[in-house]
N, C-alpha and C positions, 0 to 999 in steps of 0.2 A: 544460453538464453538469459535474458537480465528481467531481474524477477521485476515484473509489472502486471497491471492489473489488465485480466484478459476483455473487460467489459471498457472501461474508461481510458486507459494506459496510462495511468498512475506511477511512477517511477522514481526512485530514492533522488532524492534532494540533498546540499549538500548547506553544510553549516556550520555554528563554531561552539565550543563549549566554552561557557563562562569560565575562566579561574578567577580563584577569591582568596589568592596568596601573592603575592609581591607589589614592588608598586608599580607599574607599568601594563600590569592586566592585560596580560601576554592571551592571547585569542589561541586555543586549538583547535583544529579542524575537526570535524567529524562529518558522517552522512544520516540522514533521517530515511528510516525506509518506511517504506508506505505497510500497511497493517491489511495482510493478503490472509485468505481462506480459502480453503475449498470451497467450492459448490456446485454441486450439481446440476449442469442446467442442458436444455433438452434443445440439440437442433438438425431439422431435418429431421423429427421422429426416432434420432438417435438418441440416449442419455449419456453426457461427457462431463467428465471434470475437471472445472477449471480453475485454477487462482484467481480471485476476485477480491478485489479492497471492500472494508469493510461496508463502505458507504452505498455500493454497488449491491453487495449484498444485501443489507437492508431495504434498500430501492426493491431488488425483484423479489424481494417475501412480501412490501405491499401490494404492488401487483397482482400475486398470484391470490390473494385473499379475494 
């Protein structure tokens, strides 16, 4: 399973890292993963936990206020 976010589907991204050594500023690859938590969230009157990006997270704690 590819970690994503069980609310929005948030999923790693891909990208490059700066180098700031030679002269041609050769680009390396890397991936950006999205910033997943736990949380508890309630469906069908069951309680499950799910990975959730952070931004999701914070969305359903104002909600529930």
């Amino acid at each position: 399973m590819a970690r994503s976010c069980a609310i929005c589907g948030k999923v790693s991204m891909g990208g490059f890292n700066p180098q700031s050594s030679g002269m041609n500023r050769v680009r390396a690859h890397r991936r950006y993963q999205p910033n997943l938590q736990p949380l508890a969230v309630v469906e069908g009157g069951t309680l499950t936990r799910k990975l959730v990006c952070t931004r999701c997270r914070r969305t359903q704690t104002k909600k529930s206020r």
